[in-house]
DOTORZA-339175 format. One line per 2 residues: number of its first residue (from 1); their letters; for each residue x, y, z of N, C-alpha, C, CB. Coordinates in nm, 2 decimals, decimal comma, padded with zeros to 4 digits, always signed. Glycine has a CB too. Example, Ala and Ser with C-alpha at 12.3 -4.5 7.8 and 13.67 -1.06 7.14 Angstrom:
2
1) AS) +01,32:-00,57:+00,78:+01,23:-00,45:+00,78:+01,32:-00,33:+00,78:+01,13:-00,45:+00,90  +01,28:-00,22:+00,71:+01,37:-00,11:+00,71:+01,29:+00,00:+00,79:+01,41:-00,06:+00,57 .
***
This chain:
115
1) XX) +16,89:+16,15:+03,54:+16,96:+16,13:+03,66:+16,89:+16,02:+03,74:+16,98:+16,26:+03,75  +16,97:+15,97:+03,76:+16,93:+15,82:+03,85:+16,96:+15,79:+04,04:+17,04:+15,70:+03,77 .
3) XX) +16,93:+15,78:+04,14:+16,92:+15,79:+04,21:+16,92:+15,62:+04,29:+16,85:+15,88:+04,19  +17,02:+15,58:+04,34:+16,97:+15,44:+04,36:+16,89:+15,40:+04,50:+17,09:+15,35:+04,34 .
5) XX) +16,87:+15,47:+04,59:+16,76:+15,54:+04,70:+16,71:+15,62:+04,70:+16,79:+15,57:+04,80  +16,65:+15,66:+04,58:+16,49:+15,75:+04,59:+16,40:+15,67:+04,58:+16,44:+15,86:+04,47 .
7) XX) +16,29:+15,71:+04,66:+16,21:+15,66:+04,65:+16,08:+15,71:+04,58:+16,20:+15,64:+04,76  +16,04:+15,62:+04,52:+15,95:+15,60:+04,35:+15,89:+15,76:+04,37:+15,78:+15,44:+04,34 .
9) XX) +15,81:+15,76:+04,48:+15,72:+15,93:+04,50:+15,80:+16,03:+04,56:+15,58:+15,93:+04,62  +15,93:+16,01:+04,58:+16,01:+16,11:+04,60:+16,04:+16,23:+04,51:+16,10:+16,07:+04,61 .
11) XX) +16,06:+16,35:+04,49:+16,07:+16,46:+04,39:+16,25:+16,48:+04,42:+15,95:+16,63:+04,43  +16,29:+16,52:+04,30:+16,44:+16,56:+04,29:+16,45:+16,69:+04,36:+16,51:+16,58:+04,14 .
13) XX) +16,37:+16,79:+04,35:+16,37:+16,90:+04,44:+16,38:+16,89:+04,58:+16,27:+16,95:+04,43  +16,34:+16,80:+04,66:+16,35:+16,79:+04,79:+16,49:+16,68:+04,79:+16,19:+16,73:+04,85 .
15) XX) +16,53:+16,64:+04,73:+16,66:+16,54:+04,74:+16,74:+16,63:+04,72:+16,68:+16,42:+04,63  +16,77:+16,77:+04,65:+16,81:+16,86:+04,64:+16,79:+16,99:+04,76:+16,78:+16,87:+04,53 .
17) XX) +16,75:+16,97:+04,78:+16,70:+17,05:+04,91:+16,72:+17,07:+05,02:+16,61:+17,03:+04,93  +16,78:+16,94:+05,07:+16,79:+16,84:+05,20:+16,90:+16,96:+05,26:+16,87:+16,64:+05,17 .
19) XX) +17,02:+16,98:+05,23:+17,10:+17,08:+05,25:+17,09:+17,21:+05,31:+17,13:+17,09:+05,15  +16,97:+17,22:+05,26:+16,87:+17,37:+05,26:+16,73:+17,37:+05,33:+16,84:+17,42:+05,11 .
21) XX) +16,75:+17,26:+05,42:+16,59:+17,23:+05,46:+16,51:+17,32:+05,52:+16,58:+17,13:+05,55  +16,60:+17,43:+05,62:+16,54:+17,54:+05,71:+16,49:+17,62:+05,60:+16,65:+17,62:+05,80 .
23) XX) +16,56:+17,64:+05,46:+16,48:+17,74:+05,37:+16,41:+17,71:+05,29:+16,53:+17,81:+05,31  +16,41:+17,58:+05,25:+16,36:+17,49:+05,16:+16,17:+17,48:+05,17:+16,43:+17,35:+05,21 .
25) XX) +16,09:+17,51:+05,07:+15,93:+17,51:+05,16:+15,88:+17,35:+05,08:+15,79:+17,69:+05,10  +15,99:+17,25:+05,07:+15,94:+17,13:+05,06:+15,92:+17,01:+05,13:+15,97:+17,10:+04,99 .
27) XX) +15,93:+17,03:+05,26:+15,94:+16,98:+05,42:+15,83:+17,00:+05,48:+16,05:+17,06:+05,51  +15,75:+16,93:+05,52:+15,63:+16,93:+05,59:+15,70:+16,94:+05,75:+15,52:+16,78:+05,56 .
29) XX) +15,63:+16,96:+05,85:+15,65:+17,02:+05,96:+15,71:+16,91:+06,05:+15,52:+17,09:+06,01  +15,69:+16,80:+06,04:+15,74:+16,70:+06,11:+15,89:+16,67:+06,02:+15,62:+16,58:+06,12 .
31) XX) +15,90:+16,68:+05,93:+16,02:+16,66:+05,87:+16,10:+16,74:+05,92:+16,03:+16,67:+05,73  +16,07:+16,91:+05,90:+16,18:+17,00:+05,97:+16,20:+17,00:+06,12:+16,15:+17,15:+05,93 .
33) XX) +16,14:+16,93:+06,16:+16,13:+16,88:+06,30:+16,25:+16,76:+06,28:+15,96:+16,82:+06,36  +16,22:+16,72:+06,25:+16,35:+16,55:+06,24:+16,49:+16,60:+06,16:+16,26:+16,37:+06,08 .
35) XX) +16,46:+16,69:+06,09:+16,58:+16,78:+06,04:+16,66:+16,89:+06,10:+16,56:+16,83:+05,94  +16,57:+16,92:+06,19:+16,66:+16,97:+06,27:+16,70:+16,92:+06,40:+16,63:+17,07:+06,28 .
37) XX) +16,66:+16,85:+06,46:+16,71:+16,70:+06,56:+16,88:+16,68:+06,49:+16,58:+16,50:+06,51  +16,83:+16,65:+06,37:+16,94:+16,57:+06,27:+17,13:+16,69:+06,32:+16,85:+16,59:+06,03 .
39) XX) +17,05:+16,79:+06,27:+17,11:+16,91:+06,30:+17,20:+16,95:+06,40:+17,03:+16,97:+06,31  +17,08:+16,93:+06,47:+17,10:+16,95:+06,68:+17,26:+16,83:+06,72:+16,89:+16,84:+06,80 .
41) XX) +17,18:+16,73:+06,69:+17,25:+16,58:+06,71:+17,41:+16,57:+06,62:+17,13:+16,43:+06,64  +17,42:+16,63:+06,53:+17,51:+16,59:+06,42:+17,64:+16,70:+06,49:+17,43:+16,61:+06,24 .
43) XX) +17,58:+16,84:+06,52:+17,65:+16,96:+06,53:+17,72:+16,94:+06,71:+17,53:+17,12:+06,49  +17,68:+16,92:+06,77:+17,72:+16,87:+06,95:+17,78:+16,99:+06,95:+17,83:+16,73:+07,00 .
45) XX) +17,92:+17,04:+06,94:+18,05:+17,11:+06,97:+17,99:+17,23:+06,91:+18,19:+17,05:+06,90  +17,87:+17,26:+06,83:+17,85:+17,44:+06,83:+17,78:+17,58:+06,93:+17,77:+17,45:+06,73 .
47) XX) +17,72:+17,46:+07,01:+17,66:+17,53:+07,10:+17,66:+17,47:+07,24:+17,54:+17,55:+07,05  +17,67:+17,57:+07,31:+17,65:+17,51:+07,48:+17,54:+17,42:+07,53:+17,63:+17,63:+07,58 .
49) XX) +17,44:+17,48:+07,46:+17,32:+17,32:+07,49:+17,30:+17,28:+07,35:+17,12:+17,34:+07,56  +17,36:+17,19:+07,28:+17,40:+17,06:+07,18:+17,25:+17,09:+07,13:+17,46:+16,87:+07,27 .
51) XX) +17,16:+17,01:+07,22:+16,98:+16,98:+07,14:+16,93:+17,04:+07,28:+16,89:+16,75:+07,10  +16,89:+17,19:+07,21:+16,79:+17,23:+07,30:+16,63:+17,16:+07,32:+16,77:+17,37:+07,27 .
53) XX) +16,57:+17,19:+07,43:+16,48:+17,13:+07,45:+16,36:+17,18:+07,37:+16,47:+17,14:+07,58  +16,37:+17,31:+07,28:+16,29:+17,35:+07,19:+16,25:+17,21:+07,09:+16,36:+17,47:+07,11 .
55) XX) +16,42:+17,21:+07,06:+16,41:+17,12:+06,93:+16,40:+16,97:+06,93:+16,52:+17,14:+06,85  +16,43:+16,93:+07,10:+16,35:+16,79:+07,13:+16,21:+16,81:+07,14:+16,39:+16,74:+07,27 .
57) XX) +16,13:+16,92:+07,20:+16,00:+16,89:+07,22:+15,87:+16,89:+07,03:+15,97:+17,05:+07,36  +15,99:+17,00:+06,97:+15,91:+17,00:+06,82:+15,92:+16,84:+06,82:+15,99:+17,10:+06,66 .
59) XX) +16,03:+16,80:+06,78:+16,05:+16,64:+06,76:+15,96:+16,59:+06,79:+16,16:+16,57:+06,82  +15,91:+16,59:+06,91:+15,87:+16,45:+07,02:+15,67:+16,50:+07,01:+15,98:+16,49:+07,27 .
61) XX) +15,70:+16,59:+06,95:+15,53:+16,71:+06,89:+15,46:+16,60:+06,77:+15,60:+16,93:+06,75  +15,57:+16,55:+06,71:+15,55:+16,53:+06,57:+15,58:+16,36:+06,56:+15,66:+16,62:+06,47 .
63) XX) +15,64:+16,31:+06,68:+15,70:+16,16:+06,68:+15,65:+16,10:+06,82:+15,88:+16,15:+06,66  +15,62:+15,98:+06,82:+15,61:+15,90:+06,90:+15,77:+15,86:+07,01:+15,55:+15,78:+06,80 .
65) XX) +15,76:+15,80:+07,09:+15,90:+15,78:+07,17:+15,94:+15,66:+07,11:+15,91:+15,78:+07,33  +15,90:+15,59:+07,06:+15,98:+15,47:+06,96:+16,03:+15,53:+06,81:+15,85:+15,34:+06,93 .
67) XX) +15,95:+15,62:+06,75:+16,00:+15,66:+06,63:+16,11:+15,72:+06,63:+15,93:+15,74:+06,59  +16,07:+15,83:+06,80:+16,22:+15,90:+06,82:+16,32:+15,83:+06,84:+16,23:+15,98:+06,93 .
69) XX) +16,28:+15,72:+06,92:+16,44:+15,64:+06,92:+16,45:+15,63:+06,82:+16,48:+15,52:+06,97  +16,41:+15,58:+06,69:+16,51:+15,50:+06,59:+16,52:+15,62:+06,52:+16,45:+15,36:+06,51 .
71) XX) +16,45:+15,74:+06,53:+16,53:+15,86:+06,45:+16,66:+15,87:+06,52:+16,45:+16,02:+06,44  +16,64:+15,87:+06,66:+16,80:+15,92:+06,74:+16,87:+15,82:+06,69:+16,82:+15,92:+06,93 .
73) XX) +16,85:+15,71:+06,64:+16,98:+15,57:+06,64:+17,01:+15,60:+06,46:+16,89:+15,35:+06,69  +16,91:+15,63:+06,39:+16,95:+15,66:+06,28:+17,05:+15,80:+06,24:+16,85:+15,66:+06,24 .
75) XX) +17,01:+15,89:+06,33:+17,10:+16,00:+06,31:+17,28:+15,97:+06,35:+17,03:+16,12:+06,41  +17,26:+15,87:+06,47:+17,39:+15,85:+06,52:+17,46:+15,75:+06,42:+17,39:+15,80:+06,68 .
77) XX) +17,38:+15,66:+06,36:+17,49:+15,59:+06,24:+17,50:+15,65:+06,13:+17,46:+15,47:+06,19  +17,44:+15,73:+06,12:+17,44:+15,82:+06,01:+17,56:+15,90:+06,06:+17,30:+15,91:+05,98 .
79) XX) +17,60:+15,96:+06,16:+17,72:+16,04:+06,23:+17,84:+15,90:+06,22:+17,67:+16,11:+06,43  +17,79:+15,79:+06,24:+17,92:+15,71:+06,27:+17,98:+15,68:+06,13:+17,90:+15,58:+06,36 .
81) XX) +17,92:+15,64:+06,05:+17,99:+15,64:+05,93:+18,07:+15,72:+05,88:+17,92:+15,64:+05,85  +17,96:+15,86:+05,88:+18,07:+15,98:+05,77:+18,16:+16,01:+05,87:+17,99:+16,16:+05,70 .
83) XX) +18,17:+15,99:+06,06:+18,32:+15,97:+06,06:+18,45:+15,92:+06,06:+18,34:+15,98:+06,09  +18,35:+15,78:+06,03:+18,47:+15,65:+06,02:+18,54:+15,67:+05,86:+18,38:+15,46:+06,02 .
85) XX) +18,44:+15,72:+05,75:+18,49:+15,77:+05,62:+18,56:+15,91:+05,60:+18,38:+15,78:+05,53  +18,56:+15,97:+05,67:+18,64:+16,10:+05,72:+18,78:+16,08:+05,79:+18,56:+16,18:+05,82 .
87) XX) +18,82:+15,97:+05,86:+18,90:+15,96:+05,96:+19,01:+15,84:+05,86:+18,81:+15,91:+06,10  +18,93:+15,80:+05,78:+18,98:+15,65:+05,69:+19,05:+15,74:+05,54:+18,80:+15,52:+05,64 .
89) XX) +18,92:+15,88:+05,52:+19,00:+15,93:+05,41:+18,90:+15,87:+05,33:+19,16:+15,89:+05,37  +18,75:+15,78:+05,29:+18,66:+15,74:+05,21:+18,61:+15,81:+05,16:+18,60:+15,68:+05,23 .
91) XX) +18,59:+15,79:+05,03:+18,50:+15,87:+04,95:+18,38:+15,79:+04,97:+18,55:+15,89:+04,78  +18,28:+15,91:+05,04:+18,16:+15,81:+04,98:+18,07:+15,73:+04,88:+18,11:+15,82:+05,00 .
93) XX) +18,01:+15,63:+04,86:+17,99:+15,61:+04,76:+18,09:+15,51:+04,64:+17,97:+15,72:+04,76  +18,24:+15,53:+04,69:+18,34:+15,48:+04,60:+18,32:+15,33:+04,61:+18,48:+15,52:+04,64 .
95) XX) +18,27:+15,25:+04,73:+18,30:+15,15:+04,76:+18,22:+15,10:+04,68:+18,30:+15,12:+04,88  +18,07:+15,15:+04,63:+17,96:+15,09:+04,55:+18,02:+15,05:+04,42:+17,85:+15,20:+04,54 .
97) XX) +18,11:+15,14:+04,36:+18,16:+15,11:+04,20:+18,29:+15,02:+04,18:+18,18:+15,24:+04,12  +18,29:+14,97:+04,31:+18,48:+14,82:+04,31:+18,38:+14,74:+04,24:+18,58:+14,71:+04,52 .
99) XX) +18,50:+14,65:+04,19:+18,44:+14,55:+04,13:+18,43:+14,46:+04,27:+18,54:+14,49:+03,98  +18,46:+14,47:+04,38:+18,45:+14,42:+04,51:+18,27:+14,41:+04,55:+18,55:+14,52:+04,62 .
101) XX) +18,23:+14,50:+04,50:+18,12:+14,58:+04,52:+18,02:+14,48:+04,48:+18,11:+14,71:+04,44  +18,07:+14,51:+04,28:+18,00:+14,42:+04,18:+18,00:+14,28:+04,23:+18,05:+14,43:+04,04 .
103) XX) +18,07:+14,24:+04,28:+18,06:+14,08:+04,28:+18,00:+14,09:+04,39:+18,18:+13,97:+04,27  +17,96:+14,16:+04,49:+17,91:+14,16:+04,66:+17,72:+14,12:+04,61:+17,96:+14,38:+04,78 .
105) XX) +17,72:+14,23:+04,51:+17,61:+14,25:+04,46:+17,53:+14,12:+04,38:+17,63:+14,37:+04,39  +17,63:+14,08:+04,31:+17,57:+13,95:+04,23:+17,50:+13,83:+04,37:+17,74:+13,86:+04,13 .
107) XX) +17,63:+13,82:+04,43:+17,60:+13,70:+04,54:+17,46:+13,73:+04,62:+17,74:+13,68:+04,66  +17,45:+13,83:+04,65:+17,34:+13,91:+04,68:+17,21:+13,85:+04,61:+17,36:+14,05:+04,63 .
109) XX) +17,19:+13,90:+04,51:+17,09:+13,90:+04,41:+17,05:+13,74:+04,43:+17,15:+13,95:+04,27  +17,19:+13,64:+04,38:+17,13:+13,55:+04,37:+17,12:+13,45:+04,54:+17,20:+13,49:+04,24 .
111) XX) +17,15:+13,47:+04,64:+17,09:+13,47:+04,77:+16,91:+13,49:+04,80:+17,16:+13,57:+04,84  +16,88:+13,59:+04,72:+16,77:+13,63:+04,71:+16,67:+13,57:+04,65:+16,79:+13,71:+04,68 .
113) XX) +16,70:+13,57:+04,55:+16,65:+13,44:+04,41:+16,61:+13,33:+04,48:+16,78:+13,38:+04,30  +16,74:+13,33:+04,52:+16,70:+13,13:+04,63:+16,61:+13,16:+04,73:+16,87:+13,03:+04,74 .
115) X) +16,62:+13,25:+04,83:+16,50:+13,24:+04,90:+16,37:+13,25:+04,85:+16,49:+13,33:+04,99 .
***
């Protein structure tokens, strides 16, 4: 199984896992901290306080206020996508295997080359 964003020292267990992070014991403490932010931020409409201040302060325990921003900006494009692909009807992922894709990817490559 191939993975085309793992990263080299990444384990399939924890890529598998992600889902299951609260139960999962392959999350160091700052991770389940950023995973559950992720959580907090992603879910809004389940609870009367959206991101309690518990689960901002673990966050902000484990992260700098610049990190946190770009975890908060990452979480929110991460939210804006899967609802623009939800709302559009996209499969994720589909767009990677068009031959729209393949040729996006060539020009790419060789852009690259030339720099």
């Amino acid at each position: 199984m191939n993975f085309r964003f793992k990263a080299p020292d990444e384990t399939y267990e924890r890529l598998f896992a992600v889902a299951a992070w609260n139960d999962a014991p392959y999350f160091t403490d700052a991770e389940h901290a950023a995973l559950a932010l992720s959580e907090a931020v992603t879910r809004l409409s389940d609870r009367s306080d959206p991101v309690p201040d518990a689960i901002w302060n673990e966050a902000a325990r484990h992260y700098n206020e610049s990190q946190l921003a770009s975890l908060v900006l990452y979480i929110a494009m991460t939210n804006v996508w899967n609802r623009i692909n939800v709302t559009t009807r996209q499969v994720a992922g589909e767009w990677a295997k068009s031959d729209e894709a393949r040729q996006w990817r060539k020009e790419r490559e060789k852009q690259v080359a030339a720099d």
